[in-house]
N, C-alpha and C positions, 0 to 999 in steps of 0.2 A: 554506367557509373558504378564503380567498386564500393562497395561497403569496407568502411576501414575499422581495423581491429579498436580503436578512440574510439569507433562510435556505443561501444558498451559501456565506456566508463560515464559517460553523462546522464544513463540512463540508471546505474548503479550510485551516484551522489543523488539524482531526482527519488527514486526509492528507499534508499538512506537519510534523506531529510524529512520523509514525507509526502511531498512534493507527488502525490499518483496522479495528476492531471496531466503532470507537467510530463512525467515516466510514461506516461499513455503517451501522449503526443512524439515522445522520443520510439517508444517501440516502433509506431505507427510509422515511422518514417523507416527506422532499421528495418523494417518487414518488409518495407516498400525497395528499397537495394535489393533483398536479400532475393525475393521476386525476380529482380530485374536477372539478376546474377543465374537463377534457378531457370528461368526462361531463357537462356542465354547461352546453357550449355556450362558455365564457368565458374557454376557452384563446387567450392571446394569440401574437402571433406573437414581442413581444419574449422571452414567458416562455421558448417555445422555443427564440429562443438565447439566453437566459442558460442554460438546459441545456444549449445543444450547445457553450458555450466553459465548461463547470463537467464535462462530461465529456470533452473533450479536453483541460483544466488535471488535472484527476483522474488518466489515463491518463499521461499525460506523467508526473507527477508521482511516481504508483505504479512506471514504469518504470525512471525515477533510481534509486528505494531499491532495487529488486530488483537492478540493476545495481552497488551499493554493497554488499550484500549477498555478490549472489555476487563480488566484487573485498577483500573480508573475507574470506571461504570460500576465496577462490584463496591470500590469503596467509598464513594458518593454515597450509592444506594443505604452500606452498612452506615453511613454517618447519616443519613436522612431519618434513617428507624431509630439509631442512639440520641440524635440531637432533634430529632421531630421536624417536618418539613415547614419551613417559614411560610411558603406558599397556601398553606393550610391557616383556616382561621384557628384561634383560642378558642376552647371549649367554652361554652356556657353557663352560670351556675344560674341554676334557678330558685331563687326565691319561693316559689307557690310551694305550699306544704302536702 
């Protein structure tokens, strides 16, 4: 079974959306061709890089959300410390002298 030059773009919309379960399941199969192909004697040189620019499009890619992510996480955080955590009870006043 040939691995077809298509099969990096479904794996580039799963990563682009988000979707990493879905981008795993897709590598996981793309690996599985590319194997076939490597064992087989019939791995090409271009197939290779269209892996080595669909794994550094990947990473690059995955890198942005994680950084979006935690830049989400930062500013929850900075509004949790400005606007006080709701989670948290109201302080106390006490009465006794």
């Amino acid at each position: 079974m040939q691995p077809d030059s298509s099969a990096a773009e479904p794996i580039r919309r799963a990563v682009a959306s988000g979707e990493f379960r879905k981008a795993l399941a897709l590598w996981e199969d793309y690996a599985r061709q590319l194997r076939q192909e490597l064992w087989g004697g019939t791995l090409s040189s271009e197939k290779l890089a269209e892996m080595r620019d669909l794994v550094e499009w990947c990473g690059a890619a995955t890198l942005c959300a994680r950084f979006q992510a935690q830049a989400q996480l930062n500013r929850i955080g900075a509004a949790q410390q400005y606007f006080g955590s709701r989670s948290q009870p109201a302080p106390r006043i006490s009465t006794r002298g």
